[in-house]
Each structure stands twice: as C-alpha cells, then as structure tokens.
Steps between C-alpha positions, in 0.01 A plus 500: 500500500692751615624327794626246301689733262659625813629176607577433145689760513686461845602122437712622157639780729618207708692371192746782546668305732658312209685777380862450352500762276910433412452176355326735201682656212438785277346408139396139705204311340247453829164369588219675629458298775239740687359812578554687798333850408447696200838642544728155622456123320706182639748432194658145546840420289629233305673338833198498727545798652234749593509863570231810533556747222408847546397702126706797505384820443084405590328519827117292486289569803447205728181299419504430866462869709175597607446819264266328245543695199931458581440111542282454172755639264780259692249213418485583154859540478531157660274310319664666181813312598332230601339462167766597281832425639486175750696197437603682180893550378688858523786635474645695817706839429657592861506851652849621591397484840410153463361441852269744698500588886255144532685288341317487149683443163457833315421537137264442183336203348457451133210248369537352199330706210262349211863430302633312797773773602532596866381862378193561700586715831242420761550796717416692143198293403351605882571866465332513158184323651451736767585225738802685678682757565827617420713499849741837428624485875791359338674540151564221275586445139177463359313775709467763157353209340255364718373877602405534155306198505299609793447814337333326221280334775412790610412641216298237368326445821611186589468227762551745865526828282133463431383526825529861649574424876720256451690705239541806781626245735760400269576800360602642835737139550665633223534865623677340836674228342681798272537705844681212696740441204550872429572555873768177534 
C-alpha cells in the first residue's frame, strides 16, 4: 500500500510540468483538478489551463519520506484534500509574490461554504484540524490569523498536536522557521 501511495504520489508530482501559473488571475473561479501534497493542489482555469498552487502560509509534511510518524500525518493531510476538496470549485486569492522560486502559483483557495459563498479558506480549515502547520519562514497577510487558529489546535489537542513527538518536532520547525526569518 504504501508503495503505491508513493507512486501515487510521484506521478501528480509529474503534473507540475504543466505549470503556467500567468494564465491565472486573482479572485479567478478554478477547479481542483488534483492533489499534489497536503500543502500544493493542481487548480485548472476556465481556459484549460493548469497550474500547481502552493497554500500560503502552511507547510504539511510529505506523506512520502521515510520517518513514519512525519509521513502519516502527510497522508492524513492528503487524503483530507483528497476527500474534501478534489474536482471541487474555489476561489484563488494570489500572494503578492505570486510565483515562488519553483515556479508554483502562490496563494489561498476558498471552497464554497454551506450558503454557496467562496468563504471557506482551506489553508484555515487544515490548521484548525491539526493537519498542518503554519509556515512563519515567511510573512504574509493572513499569518496573525492563521497562528491563532493553530493555537486553538493546540489547545484543543487536535489532529498532530495530540501526539507528543510529533508536536516537539514541530514545535522546534517553528522555533527555526522564526530564526531564518528573524535573521533575513
């Protein structure tokens, strides 16, 4: 099984060879057209085009590195996305940035919520599950918002905040993620 994740895995990586991230526009209704990791998802626009969008402001670990207890909370991030979020409509909200060092389209996806709005932030709905982390090597608008959110995980225990040696391993990400940014 888990050698077919893996390969699962590596053939959407291979769709990142797609990528035409300026054919995309801010506020842009898109498809989820696939999902690379917990952290990037194939978006496909109105025209045909495809792109790899990376969520600002999270980092999931990668279902696919050898550390077991890392690669089952990737998994469940994946399959959450999987589950919840393929082939389904969103609205994209682009970083200022808009591209990062590979390539990928940066910004935020918005689901549709139980009114039909574009209101539900997916990057959110993963921090509050426990599913993520928030990625503070770099500011971005919404940073104060979704650090409150993990908080809340925290708090309440959830998803990879329940789990004690996981939760040292990412609180020290955080304590070096806030180093490298503090020392740029």
């Amino acid at each position: 099984a888990s050698a077919w994740y893996c390969v699962g895995v590596h053939r959407t990586r291979g769709i990142l060879k797609t990528n035409a991230p300026e054919t995309f526009h801010d506020m842009e209704i898109v498809q989820i057209a696939g999902i690379v990791d917990g952290d990037e998802i194939l978006v496909l626009n109105r025209g045909g085009e495809k792109t790899v969008l990376r969520l600002l402001g999270i980092k999931s670990f990668d279902a696919t590195v050898s550390d077991p207890l890392l690669s089952e909370y990737g998994k469940i991030c994946f399959e959450y996305l999987k589950s919840q979020a393929l082939d389904k409509q969103a609205r994209i909200v682009l970083s200022p940035k808009r591209v990062d060092t590979k390539g990928r389209l940066l910004g935020s996806l918005f689901l549709k919520d139980s009114e039909g709005n574009f209101t539900e932030n997916l990057a959110k709905v993963l921090i509050e599950r426990g599913y993520t982390l928030v990625y503070t090597r770099f500011e971005f608008p919404q940073m104060e918002n979704y650090l409150e959110a993990e908080q809340a995980a925290v708090n309440d225990g959830a998803g990879l905040w329940s789990d004690s040696r996981i939760k040292g391993r990412a609180q020290m990400l955080k304590i070096l993620w806030n180093e490298e940014r503090d020392n740029d």
